[in-house]
C-alpha positions as CSV (number, residue, x, y, z in Angstrom):
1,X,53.5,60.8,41.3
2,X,50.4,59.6,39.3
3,X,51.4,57.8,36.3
4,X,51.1,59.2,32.7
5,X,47.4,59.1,31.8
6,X,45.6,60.2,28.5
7,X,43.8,63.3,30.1
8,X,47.6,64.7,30.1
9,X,47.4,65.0,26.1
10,X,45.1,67.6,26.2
11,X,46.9,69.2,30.0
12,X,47.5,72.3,28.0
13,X,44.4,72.9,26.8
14,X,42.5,72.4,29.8
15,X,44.3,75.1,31.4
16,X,44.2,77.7,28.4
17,X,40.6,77.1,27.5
18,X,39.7,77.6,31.1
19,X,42.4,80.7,31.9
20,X,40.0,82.0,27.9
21,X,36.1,81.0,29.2
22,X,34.4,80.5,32.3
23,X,32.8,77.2,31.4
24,X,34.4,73.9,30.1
25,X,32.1,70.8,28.9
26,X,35.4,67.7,28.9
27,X,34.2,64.6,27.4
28,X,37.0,61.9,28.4
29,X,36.5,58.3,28.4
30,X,36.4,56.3,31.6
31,X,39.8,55.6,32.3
32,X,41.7,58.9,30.9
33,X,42.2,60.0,34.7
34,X,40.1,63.0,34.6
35,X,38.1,62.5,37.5
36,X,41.9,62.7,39.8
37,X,43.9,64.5,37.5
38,X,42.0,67.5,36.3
39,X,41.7,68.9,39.9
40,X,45.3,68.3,40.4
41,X,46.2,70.7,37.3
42,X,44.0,73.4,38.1
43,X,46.1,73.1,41.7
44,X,49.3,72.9,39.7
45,X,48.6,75.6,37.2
46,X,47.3,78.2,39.7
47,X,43.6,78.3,38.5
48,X,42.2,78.2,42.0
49,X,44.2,81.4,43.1
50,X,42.9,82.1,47.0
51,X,39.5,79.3,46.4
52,X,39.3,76.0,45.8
53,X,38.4,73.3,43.6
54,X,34.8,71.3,44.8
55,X,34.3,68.3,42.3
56,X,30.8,66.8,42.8
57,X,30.3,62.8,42.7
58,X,27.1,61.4,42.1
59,X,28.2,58.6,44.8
60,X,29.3,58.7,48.4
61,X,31.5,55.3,48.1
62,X,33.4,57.3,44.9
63,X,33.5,60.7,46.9
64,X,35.6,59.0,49.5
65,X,37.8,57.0,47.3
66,X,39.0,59.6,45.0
67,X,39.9,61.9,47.6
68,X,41.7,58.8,48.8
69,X,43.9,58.5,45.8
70,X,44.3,62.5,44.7
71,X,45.9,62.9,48.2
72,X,48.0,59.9,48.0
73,X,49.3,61.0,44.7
74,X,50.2,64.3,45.8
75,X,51.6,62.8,48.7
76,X,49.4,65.0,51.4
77,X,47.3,63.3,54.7
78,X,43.7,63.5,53.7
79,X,41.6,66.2,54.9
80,X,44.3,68.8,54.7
81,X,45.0,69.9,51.1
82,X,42.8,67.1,49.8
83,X,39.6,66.2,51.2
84,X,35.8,65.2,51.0
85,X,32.4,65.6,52.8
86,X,29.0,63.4,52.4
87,X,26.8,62.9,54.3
88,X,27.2,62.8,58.2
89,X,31.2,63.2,57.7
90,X,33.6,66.2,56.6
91,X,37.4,65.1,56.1
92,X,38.4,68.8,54.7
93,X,39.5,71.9,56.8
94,X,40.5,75.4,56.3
95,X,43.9,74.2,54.4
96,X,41.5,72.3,51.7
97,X,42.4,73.1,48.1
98,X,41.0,69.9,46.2
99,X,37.5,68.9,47.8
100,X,35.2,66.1,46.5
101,X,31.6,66.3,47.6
102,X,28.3,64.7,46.6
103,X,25.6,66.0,44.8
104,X,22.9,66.8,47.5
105,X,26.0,68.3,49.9
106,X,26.8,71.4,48.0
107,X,23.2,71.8,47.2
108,X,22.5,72.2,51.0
109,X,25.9,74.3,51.2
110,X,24.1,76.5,48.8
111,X,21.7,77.7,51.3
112,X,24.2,78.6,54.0
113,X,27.1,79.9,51.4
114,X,24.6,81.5,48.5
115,X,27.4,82.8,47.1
116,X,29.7,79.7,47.6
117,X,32.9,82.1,49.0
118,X,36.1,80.8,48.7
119,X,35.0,78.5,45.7
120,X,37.4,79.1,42.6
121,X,35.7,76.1,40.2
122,X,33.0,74.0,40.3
123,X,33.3,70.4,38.8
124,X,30.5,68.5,37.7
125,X,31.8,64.8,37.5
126,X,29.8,61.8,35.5
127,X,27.2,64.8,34.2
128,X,25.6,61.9,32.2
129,X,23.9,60.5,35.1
130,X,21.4,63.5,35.6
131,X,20.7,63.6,38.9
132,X,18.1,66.0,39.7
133,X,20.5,67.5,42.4
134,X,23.3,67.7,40.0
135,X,20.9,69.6,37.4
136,X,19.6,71.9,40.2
137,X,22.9,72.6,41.5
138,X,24.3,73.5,38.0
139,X,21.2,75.5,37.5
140,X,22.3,77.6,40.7
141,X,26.0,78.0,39.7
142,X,24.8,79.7,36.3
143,X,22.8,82.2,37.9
144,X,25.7,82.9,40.6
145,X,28.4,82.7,37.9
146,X,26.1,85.5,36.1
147,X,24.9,87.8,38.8
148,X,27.2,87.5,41.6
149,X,30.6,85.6,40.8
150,X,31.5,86.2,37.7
151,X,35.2,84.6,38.5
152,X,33.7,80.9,39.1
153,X,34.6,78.3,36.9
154,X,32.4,75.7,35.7
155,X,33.6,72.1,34.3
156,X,31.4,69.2,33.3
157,X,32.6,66.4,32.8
158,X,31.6,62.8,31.8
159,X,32.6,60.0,29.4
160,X,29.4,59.3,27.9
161,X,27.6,62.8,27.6
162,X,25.8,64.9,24.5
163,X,28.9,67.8,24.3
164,X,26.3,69.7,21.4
165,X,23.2,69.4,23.8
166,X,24.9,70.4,26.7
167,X,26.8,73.6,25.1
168,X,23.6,74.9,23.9
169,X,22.5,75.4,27.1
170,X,26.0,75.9,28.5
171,X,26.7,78.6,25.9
172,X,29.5,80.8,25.7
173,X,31.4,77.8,26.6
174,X,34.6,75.6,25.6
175,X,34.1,72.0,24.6
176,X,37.3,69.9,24.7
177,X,38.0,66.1,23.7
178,X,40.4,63.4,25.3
179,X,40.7,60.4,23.1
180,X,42.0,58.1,25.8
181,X,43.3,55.2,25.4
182,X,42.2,52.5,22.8
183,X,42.0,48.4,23.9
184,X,40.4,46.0,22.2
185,X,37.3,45.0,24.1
186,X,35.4,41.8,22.7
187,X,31.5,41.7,23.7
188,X,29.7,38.5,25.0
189,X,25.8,38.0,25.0
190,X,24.1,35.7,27.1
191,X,22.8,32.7,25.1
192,X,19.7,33.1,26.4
193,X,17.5,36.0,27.0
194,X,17.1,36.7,30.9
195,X,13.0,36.7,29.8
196,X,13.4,32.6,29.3
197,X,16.1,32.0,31.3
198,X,14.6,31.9,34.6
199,X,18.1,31.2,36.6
200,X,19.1,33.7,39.1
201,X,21.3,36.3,37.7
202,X,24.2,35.4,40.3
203,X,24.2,31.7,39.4
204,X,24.6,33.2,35.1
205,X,27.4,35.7,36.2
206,X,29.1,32.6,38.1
207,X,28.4,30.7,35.0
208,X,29.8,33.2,33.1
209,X,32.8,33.9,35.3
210,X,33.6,29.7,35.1
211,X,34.1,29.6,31.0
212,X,35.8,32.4,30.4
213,X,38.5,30.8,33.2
214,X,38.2,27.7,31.9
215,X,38.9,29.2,28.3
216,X,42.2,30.7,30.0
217,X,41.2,33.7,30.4
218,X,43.7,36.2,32.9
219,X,43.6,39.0,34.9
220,X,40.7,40.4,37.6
221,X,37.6,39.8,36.9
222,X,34.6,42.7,38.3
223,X,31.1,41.7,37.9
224,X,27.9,44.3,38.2
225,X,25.1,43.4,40.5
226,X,22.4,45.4,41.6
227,X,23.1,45.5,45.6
228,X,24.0,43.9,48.3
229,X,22.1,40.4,48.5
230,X,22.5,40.2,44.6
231,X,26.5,40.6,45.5
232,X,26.5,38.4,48.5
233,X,24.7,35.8,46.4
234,X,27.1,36.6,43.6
235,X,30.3,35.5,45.7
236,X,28.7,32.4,46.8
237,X,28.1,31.3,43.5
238,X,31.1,31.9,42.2
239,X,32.8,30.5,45.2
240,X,31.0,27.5,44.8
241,X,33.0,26.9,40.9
242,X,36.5,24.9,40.9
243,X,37.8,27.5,38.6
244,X,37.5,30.0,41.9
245,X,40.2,28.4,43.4
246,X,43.5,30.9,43.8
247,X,41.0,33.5,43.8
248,X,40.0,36.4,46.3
249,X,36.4,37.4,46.4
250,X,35.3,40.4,47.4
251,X,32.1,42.9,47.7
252,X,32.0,46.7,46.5
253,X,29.3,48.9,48.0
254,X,28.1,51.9,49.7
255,X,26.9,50.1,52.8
256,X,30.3,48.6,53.6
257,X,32.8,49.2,56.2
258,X,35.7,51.6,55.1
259,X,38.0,49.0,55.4
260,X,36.5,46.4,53.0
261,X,35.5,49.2,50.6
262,X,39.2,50.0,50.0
263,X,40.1,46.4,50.5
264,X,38.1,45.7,47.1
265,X,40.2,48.3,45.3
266,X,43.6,47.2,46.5
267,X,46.0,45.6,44.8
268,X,46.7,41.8,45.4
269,X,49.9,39.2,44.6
270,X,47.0,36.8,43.7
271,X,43.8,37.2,41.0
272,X,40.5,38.7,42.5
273,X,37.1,39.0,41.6
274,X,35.0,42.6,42.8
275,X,31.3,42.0,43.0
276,X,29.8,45.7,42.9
277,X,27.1,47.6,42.4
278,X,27.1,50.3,39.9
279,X,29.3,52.4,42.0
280,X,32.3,50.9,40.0
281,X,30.8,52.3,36.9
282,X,32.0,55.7,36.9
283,X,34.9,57.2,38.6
284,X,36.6,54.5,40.4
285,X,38.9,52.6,38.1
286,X,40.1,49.0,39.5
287,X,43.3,48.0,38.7
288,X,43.9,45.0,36.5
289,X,40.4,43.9,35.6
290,X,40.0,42.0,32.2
291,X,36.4,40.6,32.7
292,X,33.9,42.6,33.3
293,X,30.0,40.4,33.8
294,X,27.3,43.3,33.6
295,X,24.0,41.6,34.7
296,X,22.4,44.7,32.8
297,X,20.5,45.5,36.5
298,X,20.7,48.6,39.1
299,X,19.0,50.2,41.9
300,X,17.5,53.3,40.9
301,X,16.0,55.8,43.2
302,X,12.1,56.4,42.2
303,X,9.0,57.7,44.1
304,X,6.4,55.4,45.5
305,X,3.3,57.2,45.2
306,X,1.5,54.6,47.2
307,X,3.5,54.5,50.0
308,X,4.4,58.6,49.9
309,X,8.3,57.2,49.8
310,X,11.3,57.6,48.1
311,X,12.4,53.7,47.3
312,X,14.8,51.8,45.4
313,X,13.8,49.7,42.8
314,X,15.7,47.1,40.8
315,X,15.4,48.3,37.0
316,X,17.3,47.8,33.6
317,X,20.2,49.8,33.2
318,X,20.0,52.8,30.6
319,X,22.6,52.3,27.4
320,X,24.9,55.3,28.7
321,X,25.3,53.1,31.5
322,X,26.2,50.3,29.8
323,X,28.3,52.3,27.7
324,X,30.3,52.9,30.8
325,X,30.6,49.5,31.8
326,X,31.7,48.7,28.4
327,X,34.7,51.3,28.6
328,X,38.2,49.7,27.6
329,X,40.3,47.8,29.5
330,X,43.8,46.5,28.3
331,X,42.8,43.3,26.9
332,X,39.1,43.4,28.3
333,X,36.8,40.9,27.5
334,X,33.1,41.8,28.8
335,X,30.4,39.5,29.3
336,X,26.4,39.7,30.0
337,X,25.3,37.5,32.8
């Protein structure tokens, strides 16, 4: 049984607002449990009837995990009531009820299921991050939901997203609000600009990570890195600092093995520290973290014209993104590397 989280407050109306309109815009703030719960009480509440519930995830690494933990909560092996495709592997089956895909998937499912059969509703998880599969694939859902399946439901959800923009276009639709939960979160700029100082961000989140241990600070700590070298680099800095010690260190990315992926979101008798890339920005929610170090940095897919290539390239995060990285955590304390 999952725990009682904030998106509960507003259980009720979820259910009648959907039961009233065919499209729902939730705004819930990262943390409220939407992303596992919501699917879980159109299940419970009989809102997917003979169909399903598909939830699409911006991210493979988050696809896999939440499916993870909805079919652990409801106590179900994963890939029978609960399950989740991405690429190159499908852990659902005929029995699925509560599927979590990514983006590009149910696009390409569009084309072989126009009609998307045996689909009840249609989440949009972490809208905010405007994918341009996401926006195509909503784009496609309208026009079904208008022409040929008038009984598909539509939610979009995020915890940084324009409700008023989006219902415009949305309209007729239901807009709902979960407050969450409210922590006090204290804010920590560099001392310097990253334009003058000229250290390598992994040695300033290690830096970072040292005083506010040394300043007896508790809890996990999770710091934001770019990818994978940033994040190996990340861990050997911080390895490298006395106030590491009693610590366990670990990496969080979409290149990993299965096993070290979940291994960074287990829980531990001792304090750790989860190096990740932005993949721990939305959706996944790590237990017991009361630092977070942001180095303000992602990967963001962008067309090389030279080369003819799709290519990832390190850039600044947008603010909705750091908005997200800056959500609540009991006690959190949040620092820029």
């Amino acid at each position: 049984m999952a725990e009682r989280l904030p998106i509960y407050d507003i259980e009720q109306d979820i259910v009648a607002r959907l039961k009233q309109n065919r499209r729902l815009i939730l705004s819930a703030p990262t943390g409220s449990g939407k992303s596992t719960q919501v699917p879980q009480m159109l299940l419970k509440h009989g809102l997917l009837k003979e169909g399903q519930v598909v939830i699409l995830q911006p991210r493979r690494l988050a696809t896999r995990l939440l499916a993870a933990r909805v079919a652990e909560e409801l106590g179900v092996q994963l890939g029978r009531e609960v399950g989740y495709q991405i690429r190159f592997e499908n852990v659902a089956g005929p029995e699925t009820k509560i599927r979590f895909v990514t983006e590009g998937l149910l696009l390409r499912q569009m084309i072989d299921n126009p009609k998307l059969s045996g689909i009840s509703v249609l989440i949009f998880d972490e809208f905010h991050e405007r994918h341009l599969y996401g926006d195509i694939t909503l784009a496609r859902a309208l026009d079904l939901q208008e022409q040929a399946q008038p009984d598909l439901h539509l939610v979009v959800m995020s915890a940084t997203l324009d409700a008023d923009l989006l219902a415009s276009y949305l309209k007729p639709c239901a807009v709902l609000s979960s407050e969450g939960r409210v922590f006090p979160v204290k804010i920590e700029y560099a001392s310097e600009p990253g334009y003058t100082d000229k250290r390598p961000i992994w040695e300033r989140a290690a830096e970072a990570f040292s005083r506010y241990i040394h300043s007896g600070g508790a809890g996990d700590a999770l710091v934001f890195m770019p990818g994978s070298f940033e994040i190996a680099q990340t861990i050997e800095a911080i390895r490298q600092t006395d106030e590491s010690k009693g610590f366990i260190l670990l990496p969080l990315h979409g290149e990993l093995p299965l096993r070290d992926q979940d291994a960074a979101v287990a829980r531990y008798g001792q304090r750790k520290v989860v190096v990740s890339t932005n993949v721990a920005e939305t959706s996944l929610t790590i237990d017991g973290v009361r630092l977070v170090i942001d180095s303000g940095l992602a990967r963001t897919p962008r067309y090389d014209a030279y080369r003819g290539i799709n290519t990832l390239l390190i850039e600044k995060i947008s603010q909705s993104s750091a908005d997200q990285d800056q959500a609540p955590r009991p006690f959190g304390s949040r620092a820029h590397a």
